[in-house]
py3Dmol code that shows the C-alpha trace and the ligand (Angstrom):
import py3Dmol

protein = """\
ATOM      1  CA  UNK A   1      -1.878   6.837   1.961  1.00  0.00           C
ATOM      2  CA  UNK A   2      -3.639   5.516   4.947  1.00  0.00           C
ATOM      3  CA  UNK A   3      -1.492   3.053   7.226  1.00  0.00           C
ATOM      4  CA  UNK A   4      -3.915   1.504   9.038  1.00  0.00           C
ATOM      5  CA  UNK A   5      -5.312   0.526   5.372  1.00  0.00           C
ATOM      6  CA  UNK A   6      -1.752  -0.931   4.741  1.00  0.00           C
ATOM      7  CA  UNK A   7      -1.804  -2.934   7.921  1.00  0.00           C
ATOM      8  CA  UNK A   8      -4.818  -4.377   7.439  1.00  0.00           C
ATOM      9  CA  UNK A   9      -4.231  -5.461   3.599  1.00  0.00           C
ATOM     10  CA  UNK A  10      -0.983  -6.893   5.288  1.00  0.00           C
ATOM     11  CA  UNK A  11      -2.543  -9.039   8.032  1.00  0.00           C
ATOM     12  CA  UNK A  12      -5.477 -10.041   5.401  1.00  0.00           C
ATOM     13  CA  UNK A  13      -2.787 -10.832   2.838  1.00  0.00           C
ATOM     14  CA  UNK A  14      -0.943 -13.161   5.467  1.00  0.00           C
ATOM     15  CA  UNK A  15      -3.909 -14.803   6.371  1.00  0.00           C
ATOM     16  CA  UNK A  16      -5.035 -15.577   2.446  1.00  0.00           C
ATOM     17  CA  UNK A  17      -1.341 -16.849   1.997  1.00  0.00           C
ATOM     18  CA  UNK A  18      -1.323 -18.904   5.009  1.00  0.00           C
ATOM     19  CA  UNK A  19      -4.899 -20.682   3.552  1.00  0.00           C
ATOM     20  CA  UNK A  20      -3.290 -21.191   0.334  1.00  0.00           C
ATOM     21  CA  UNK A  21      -0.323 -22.548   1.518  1.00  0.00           C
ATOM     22  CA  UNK A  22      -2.175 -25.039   3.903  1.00  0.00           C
ATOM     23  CA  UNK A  23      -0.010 -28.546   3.195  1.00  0.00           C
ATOM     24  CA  UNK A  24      -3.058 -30.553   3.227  1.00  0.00           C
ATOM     25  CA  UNK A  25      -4.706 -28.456   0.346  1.00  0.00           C
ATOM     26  CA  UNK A  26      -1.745 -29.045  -1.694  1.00  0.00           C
ATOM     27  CA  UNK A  27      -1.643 -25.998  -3.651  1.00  0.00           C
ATOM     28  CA  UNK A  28       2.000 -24.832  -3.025  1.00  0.00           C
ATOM     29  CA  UNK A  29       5.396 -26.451  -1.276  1.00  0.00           C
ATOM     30  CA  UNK A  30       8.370 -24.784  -0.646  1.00  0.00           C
ATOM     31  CA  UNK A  31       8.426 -21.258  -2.487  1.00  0.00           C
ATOM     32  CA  UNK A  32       5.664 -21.699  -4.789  1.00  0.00           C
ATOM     33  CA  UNK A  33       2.921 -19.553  -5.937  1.00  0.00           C
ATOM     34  CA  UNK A  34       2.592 -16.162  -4.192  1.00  0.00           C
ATOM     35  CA  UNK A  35      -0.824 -13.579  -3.495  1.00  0.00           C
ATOM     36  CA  UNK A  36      -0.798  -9.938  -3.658  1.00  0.00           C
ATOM     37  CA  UNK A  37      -3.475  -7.238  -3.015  1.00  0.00           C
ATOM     38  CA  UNK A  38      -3.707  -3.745  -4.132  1.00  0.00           C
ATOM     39  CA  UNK A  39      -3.242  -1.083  -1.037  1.00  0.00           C
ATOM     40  CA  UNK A  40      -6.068   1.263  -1.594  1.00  0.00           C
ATOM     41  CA  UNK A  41      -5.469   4.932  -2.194  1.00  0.00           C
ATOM     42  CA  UNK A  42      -6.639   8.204   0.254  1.00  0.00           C
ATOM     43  CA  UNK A  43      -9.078   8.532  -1.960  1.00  0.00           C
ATOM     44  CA  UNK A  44     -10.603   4.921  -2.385  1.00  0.00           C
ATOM     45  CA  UNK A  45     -10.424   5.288  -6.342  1.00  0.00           C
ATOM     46  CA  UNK A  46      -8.770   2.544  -8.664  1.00  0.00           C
ATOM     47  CA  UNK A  47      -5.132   1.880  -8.057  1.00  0.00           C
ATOM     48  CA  UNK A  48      -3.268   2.509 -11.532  1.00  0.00           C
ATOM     49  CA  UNK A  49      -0.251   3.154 -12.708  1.00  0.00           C
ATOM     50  CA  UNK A  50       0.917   4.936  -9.886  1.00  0.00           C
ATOM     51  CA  UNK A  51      -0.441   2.404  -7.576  1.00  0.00           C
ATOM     52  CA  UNK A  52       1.080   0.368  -4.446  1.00  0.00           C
ATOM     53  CA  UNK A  53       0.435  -3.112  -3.974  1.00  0.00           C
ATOM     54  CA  UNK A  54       1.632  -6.516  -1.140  1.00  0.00           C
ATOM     55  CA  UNK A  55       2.856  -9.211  -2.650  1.00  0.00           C
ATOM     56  CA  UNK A  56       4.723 -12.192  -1.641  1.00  0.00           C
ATOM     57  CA  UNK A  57       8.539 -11.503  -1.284  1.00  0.00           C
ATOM     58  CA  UNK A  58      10.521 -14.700  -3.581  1.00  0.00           C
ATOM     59  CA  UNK A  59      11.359 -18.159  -1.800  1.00  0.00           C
ATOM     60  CA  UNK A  60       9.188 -17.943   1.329  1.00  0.00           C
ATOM     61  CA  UNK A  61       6.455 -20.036   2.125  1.00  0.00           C
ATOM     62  CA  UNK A  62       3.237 -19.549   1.825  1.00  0.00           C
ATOM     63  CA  UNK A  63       1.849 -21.334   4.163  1.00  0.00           C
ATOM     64  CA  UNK A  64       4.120 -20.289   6.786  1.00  0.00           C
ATOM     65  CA  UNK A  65       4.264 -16.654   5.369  1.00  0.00           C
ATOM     66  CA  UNK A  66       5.258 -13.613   8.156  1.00  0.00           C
ATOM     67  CA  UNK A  67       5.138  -9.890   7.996  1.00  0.00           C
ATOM     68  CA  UNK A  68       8.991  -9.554   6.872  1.00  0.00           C
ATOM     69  CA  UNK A  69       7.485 -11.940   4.031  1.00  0.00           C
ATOM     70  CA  UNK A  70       5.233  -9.190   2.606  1.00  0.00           C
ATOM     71  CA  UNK A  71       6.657  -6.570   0.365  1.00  0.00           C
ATOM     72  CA  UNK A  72       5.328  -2.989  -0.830  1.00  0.00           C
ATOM     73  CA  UNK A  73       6.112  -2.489  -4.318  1.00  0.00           C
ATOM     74  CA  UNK A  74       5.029   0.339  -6.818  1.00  0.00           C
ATOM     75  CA  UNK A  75       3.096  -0.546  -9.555  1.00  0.00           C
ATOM     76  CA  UNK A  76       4.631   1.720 -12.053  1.00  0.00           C
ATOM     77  CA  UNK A  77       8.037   0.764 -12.879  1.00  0.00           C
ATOM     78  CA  UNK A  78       6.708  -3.042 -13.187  1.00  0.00           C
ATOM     79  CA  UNK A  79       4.188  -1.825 -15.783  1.00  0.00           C
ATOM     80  CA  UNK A  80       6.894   0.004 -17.051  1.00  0.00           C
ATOM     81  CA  UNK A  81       8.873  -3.018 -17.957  1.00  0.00           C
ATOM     82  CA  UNK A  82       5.909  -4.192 -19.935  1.00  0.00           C
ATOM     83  CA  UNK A  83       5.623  -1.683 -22.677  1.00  0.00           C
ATOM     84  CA  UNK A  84       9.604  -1.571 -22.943  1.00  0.00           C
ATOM     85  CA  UNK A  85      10.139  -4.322 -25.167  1.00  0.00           C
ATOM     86  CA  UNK A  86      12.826  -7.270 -25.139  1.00  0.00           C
ATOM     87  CA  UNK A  87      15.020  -6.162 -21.593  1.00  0.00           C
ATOM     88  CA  UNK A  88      17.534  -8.429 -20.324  1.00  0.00           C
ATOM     89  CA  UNK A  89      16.993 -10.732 -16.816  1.00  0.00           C
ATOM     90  CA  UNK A  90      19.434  -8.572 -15.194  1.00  0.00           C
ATOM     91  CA  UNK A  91      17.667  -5.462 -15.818  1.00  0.00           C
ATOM     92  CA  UNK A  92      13.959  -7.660 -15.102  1.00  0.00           C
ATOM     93  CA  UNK A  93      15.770  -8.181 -11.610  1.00  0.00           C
ATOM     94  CA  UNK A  94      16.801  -4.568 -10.793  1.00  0.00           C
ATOM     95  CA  UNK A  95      13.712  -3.145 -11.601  1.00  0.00           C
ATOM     96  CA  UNK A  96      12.149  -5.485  -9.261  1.00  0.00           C
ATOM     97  CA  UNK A  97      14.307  -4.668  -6.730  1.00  0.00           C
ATOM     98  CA  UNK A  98      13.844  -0.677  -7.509  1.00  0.00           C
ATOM     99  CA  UNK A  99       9.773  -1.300  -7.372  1.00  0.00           C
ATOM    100  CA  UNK A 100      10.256  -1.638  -3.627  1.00  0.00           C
ATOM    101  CA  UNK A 101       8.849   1.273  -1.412  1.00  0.00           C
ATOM    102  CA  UNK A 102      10.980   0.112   1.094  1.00  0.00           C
ATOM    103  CA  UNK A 103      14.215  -0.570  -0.176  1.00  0.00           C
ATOM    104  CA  UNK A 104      15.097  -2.574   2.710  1.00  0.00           C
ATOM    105  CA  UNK A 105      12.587  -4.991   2.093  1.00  0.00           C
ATOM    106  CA  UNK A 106      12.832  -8.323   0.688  1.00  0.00           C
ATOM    107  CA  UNK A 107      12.995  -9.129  -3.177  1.00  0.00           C
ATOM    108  CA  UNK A 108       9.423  -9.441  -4.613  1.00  0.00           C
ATOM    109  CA  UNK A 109       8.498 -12.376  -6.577  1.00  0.00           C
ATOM    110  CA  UNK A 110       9.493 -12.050 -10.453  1.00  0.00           C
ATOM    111  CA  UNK A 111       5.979 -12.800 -10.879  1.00  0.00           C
ATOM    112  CA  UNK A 112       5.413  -9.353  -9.032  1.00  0.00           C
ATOM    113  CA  UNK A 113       5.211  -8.418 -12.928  1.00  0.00           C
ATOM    114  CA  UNK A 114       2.219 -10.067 -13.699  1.00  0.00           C
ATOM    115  CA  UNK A 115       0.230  -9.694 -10.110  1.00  0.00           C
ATOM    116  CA  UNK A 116       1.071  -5.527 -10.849  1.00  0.00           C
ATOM    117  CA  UNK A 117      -0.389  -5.964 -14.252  1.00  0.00           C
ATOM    118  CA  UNK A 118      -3.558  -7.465 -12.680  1.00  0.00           C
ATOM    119  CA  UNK A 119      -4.005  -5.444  -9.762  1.00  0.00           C
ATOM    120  CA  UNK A 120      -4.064  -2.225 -12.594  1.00  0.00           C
ATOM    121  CA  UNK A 121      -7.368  -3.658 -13.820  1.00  0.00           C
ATOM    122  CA  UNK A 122     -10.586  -2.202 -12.929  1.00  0.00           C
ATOM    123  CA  UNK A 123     -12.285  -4.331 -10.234  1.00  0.00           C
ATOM    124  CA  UNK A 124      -9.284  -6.319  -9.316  1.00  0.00           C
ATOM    125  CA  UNK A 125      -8.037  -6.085  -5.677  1.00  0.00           C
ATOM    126  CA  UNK A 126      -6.612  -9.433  -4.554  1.00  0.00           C
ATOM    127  CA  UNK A 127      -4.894 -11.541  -6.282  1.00  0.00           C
ATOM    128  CA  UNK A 128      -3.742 -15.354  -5.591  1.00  0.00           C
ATOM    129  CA  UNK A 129      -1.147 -17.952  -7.251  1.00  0.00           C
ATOM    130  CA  UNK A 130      -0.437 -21.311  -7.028  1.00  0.00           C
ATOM    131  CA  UNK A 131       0.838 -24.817  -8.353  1.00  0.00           C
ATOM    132  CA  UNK A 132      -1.860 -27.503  -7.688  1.00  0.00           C
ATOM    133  CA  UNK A 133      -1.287 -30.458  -7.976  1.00  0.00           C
ATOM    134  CA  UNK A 134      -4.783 -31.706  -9.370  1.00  0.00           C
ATOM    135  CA  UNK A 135      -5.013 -28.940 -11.551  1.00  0.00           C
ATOM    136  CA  UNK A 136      -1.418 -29.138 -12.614  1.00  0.00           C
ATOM    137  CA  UNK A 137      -2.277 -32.705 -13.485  1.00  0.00           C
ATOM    138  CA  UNK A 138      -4.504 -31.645 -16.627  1.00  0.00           C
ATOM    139  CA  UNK A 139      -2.785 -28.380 -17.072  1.00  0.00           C
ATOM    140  CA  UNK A 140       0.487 -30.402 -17.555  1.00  0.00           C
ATOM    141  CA  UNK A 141      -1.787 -32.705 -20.170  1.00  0.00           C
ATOM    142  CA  UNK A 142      -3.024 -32.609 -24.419  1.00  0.00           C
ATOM    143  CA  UNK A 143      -6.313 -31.459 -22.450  1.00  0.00           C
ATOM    144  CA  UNK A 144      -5.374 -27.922 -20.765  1.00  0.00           C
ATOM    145  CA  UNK A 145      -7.436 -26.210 -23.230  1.00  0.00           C
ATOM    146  CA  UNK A 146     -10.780 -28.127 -22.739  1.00  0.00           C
ATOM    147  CA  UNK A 147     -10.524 -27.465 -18.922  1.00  0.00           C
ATOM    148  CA  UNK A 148     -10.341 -23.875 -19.114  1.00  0.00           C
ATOM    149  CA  UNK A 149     -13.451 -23.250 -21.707  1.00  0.00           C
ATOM    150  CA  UNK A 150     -15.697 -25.958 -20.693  1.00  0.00           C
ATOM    151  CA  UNK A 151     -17.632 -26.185 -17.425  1.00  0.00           C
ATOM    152  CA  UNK A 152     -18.832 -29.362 -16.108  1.00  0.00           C
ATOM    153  CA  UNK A 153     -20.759 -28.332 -13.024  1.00  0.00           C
ATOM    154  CA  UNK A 154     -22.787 -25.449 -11.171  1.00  0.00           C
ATOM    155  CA  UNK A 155     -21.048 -24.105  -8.377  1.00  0.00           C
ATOM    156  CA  UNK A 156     -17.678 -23.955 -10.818  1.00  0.00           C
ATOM    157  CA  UNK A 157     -19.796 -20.837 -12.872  1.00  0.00           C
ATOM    158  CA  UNK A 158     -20.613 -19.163  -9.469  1.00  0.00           C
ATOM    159  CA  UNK A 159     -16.858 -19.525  -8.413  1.00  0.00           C
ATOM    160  CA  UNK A 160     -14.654 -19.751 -11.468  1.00  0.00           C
ATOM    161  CA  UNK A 161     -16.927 -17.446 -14.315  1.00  0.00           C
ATOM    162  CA  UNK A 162     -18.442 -19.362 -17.118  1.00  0.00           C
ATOM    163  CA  UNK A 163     -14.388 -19.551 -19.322  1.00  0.00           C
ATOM    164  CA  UNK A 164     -10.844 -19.401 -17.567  1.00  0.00           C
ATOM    165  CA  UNK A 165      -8.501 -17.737 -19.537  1.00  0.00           C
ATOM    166  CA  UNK A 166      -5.588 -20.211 -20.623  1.00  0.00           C
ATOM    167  CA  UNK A 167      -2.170 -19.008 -21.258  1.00  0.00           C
ATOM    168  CA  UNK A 168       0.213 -21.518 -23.224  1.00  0.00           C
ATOM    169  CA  UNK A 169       3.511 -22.545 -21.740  1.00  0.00           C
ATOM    170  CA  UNK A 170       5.925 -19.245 -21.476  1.00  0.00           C
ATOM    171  CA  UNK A 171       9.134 -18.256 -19.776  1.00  0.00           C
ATOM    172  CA  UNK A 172       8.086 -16.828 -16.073  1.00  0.00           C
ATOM    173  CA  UNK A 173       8.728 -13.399 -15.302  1.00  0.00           C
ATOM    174  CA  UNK A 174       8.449 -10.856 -17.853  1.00  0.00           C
ATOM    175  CA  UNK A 175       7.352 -12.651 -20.875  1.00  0.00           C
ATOM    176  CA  UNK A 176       4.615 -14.425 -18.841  1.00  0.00           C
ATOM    177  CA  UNK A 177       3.087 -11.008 -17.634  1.00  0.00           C
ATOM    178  CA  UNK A 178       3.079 -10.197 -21.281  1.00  0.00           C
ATOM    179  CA  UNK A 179       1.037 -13.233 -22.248  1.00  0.00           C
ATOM    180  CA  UNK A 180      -1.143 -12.702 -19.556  1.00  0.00           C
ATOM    181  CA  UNK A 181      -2.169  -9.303 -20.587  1.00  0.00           C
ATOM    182  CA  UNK A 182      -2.492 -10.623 -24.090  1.00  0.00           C
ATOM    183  CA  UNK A 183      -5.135 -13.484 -23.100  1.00  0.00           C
ATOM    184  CA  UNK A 184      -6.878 -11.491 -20.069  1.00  0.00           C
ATOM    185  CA  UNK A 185      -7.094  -8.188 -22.687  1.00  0.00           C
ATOM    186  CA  UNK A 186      -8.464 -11.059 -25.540  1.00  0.00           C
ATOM    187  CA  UNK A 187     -10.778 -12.445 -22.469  1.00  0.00           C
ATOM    188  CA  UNK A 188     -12.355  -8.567 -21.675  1.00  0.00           C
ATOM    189  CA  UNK A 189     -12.573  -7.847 -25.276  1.00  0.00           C
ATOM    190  CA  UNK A 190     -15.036 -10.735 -25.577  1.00  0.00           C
ATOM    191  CA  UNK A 191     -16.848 -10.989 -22.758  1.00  0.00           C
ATOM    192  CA  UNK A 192     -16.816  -7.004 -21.610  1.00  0.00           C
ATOM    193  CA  UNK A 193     -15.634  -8.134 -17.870  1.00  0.00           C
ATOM    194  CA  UNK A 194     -12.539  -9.553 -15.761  1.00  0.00           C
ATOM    195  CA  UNK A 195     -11.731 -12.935 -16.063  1.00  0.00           C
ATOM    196  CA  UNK A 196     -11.922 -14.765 -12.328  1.00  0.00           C
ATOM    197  CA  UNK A 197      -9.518 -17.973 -13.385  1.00  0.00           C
ATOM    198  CA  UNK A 198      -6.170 -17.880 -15.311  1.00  0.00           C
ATOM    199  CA  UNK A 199      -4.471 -20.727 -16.240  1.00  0.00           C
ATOM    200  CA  UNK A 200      -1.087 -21.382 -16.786  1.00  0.00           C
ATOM    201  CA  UNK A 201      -0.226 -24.078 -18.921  1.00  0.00           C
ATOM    202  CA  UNK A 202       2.164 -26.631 -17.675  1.00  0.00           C
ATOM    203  CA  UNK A 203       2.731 -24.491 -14.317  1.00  0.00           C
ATOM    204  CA  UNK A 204      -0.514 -23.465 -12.745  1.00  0.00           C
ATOM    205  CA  UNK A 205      -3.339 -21.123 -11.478  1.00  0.00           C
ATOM    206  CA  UNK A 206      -4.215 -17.259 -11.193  1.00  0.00           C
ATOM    207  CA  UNK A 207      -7.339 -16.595  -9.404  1.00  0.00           C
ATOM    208  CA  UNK A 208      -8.393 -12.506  -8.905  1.00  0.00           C
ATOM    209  CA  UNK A 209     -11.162 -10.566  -8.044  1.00  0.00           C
ATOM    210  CA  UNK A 210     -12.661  -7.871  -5.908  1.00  0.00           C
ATOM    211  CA  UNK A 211     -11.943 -10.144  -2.219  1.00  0.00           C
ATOM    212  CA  UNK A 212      -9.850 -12.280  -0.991  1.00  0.00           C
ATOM    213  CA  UNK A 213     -12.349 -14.791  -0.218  1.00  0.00           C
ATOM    214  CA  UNK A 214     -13.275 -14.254  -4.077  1.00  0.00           C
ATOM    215  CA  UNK A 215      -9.215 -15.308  -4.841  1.00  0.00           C
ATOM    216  CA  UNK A 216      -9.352 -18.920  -2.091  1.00  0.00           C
ATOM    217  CA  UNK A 217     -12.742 -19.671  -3.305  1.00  0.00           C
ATOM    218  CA  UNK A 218     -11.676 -19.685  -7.350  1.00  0.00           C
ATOM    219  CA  UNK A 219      -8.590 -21.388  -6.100  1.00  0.00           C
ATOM    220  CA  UNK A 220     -10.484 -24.004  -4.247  1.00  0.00           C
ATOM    221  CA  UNK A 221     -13.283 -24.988  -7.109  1.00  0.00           C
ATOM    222  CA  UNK A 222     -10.706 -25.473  -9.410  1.00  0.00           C
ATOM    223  CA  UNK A 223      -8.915 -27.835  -7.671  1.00  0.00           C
ATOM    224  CA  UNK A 224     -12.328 -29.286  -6.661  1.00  0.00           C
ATOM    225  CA  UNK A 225     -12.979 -29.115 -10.733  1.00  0.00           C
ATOM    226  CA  UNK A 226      -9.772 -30.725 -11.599  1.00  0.00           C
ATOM    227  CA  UNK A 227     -10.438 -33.718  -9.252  1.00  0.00           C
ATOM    228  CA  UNK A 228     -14.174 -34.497 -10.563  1.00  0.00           C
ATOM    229  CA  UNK A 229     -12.789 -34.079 -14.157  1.00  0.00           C
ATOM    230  CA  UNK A 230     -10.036 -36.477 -13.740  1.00  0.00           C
ATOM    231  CA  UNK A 231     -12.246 -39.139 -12.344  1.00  0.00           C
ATOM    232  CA  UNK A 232     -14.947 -38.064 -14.979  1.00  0.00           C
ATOM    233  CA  UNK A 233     -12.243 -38.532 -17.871  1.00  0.00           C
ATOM    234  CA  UNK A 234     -11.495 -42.224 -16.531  1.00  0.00           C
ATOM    235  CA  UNK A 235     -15.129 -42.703 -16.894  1.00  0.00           C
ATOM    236  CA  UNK A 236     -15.178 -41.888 -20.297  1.00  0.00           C
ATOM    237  CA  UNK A 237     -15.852 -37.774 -19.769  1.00  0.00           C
ATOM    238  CA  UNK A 238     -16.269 -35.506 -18.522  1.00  0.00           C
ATOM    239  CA  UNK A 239     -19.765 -34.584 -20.041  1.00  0.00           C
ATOM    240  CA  UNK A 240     -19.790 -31.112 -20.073  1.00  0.00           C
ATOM    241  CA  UNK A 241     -22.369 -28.451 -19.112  1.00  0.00           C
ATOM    242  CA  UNK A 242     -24.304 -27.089 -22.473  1.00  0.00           C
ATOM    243  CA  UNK A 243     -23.060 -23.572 -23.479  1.00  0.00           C
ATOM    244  CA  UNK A 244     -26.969 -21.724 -22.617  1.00  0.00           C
ATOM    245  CA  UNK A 245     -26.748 -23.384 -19.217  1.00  0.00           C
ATOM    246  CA  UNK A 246     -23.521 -22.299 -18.108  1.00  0.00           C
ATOM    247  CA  UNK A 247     -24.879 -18.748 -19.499  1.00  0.00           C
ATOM    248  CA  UNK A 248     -28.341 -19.468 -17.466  1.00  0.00           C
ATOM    249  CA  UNK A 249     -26.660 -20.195 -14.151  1.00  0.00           C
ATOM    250  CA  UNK A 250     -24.049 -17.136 -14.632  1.00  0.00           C
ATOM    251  CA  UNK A 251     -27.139 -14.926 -14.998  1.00  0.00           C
ATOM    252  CA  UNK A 252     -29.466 -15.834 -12.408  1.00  0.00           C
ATOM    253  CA  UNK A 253     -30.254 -13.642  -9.576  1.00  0.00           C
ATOM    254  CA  UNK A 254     -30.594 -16.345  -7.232  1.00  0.00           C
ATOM    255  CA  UNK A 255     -26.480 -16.962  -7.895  1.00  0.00           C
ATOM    256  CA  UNK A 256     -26.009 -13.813  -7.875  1.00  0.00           C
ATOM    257  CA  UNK A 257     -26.974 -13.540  -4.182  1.00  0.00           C
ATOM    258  CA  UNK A 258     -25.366 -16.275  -3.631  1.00  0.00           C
ATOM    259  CA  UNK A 259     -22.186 -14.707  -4.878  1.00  0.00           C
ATOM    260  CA  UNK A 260     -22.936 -11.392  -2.517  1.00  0.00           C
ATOM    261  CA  UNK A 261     -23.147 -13.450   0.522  1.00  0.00           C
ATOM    262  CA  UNK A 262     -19.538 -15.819   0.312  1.00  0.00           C
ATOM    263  CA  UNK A 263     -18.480 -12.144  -0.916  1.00  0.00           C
ATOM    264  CA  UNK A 264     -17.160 -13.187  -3.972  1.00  0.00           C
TER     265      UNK A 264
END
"""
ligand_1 = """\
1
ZN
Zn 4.125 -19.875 -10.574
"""
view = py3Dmol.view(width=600, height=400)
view.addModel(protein, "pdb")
view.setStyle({"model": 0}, {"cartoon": {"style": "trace"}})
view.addModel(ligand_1, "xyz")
view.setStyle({"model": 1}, {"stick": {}})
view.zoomTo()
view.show()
């Protein structure tokens, strides 16, 4: 493995954590939500089972997030836990603790499970969490399910894909990363690619993808999203974009460039 790779996944990992954590954005307090980023291999292939990854380590800030923050975990035994079937919380903690490379390091977040689990799939590099608060307003609502398959404007294809995946309400930690897989695996199987948005009912938001500014970008259009929806649904909306448009502006080369140049 290739340190200077690792430090600079570390300082770009800090830096995404930091702008997700920003207190004005209100995406996180305290120890919410977490990012992670796979730590490329000698050989620049996919990351898999055997794979590395930076994630979070549990309680710190995000905002405020520091090197000793960061841990290096193993993908393995984390992916591991996910084919096992029903394992206790105490086991679920000592496997985390075990996934460390370092074991010196701080605990990873228990939702190291799921971030591992994402960071396996082809195309996935960087991946971000968090609790908004606007998003967390509808998530948290009857309406969670219109939110994440309906689109109501433009730039929310370019940034967010033309569906988010929604999860319903589960335990977090191991049974989460489970329904995860389950909808993103439901998600590829219908639409042949990644999803870019995961949602979380009644707790919050998953954004992935090939860059980091592909991860604060989904992040920040849903939030953007979740505010024009609210004050579209006390209007008497939202009115939603028509299924061959959100397909039309998904597929057009002019978006596409678009996409290549905020390197989403
Ligand atoms: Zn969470």
């Amino acid at each position: 493995m290739d340190s200077v790779s690792v430090h600079a996944r570390r300082e770009a990992l800090l830096a995404l954590s930091r702008e997700l954590g920003r207190e004005d954005r209100k995406l996180a307090i305290l120890g919410e939500g977490n990012a992670s980023t796979r730590v490329p291999t000698g050989g620049g292939g996919p990351v898999m089972a055997d794979g590395r990854f930076l994630i979070k380590a549990s309680g710190r800030s995000l905002g405020t997030l520091a090197a000793d923050g960061v841990v290096l975990c193993e993908s393995g035994p984390l992916l591991d836990l996910m084919n096992a079937g029903s394992i206790d919380d105490e086991r679920v903690d000592a496997v985390l603790l075990e996934s460390r490379v370092d074991q010196g390091a701080a605990k990873p977040s228990v939702e190291a499970i799921f971030h591992a689990y994402l960071l396996s799939l082809a195309g996935v590099e960087w991946v971000g969490h968090t609790h908004p608060v606007s998003v967390n307003r509808i998530l948290c609502s009857p309406r969670a399910a219109e939110f994440a398959m309906r689109r109501i404007f433009p730039d929310e294809v370019v940034c967010c894909g033309e569906e988010s995946v929604l999860v319903p309400y589960t335990d977090p930690g191991l049974k989460l990363a489970i329904e995860i897989r389950r909808g993103v695996e439901g998600f590829r199987s219908a639409r042949g690619t990644n999803p870019r948005v995961i949602l979380l009912e009644s707790h919050g938001v998953i954004t992935l993808g090939r860059t980091d500014s592909a991860v604060l970008a989904g992040m920040l259009m849903m939030q953007k999203s979740a505010e024009i929806w609210m004050g579209a649904a006390a209007l008497g909306g939202p009115v939603f974009l028509d299924e061959s448009d959100v397909r039309r502006i998904a597929g057009r080369t002019d978006e596409h460039y678009r996409q290549r140049a905020l390197n989403l």
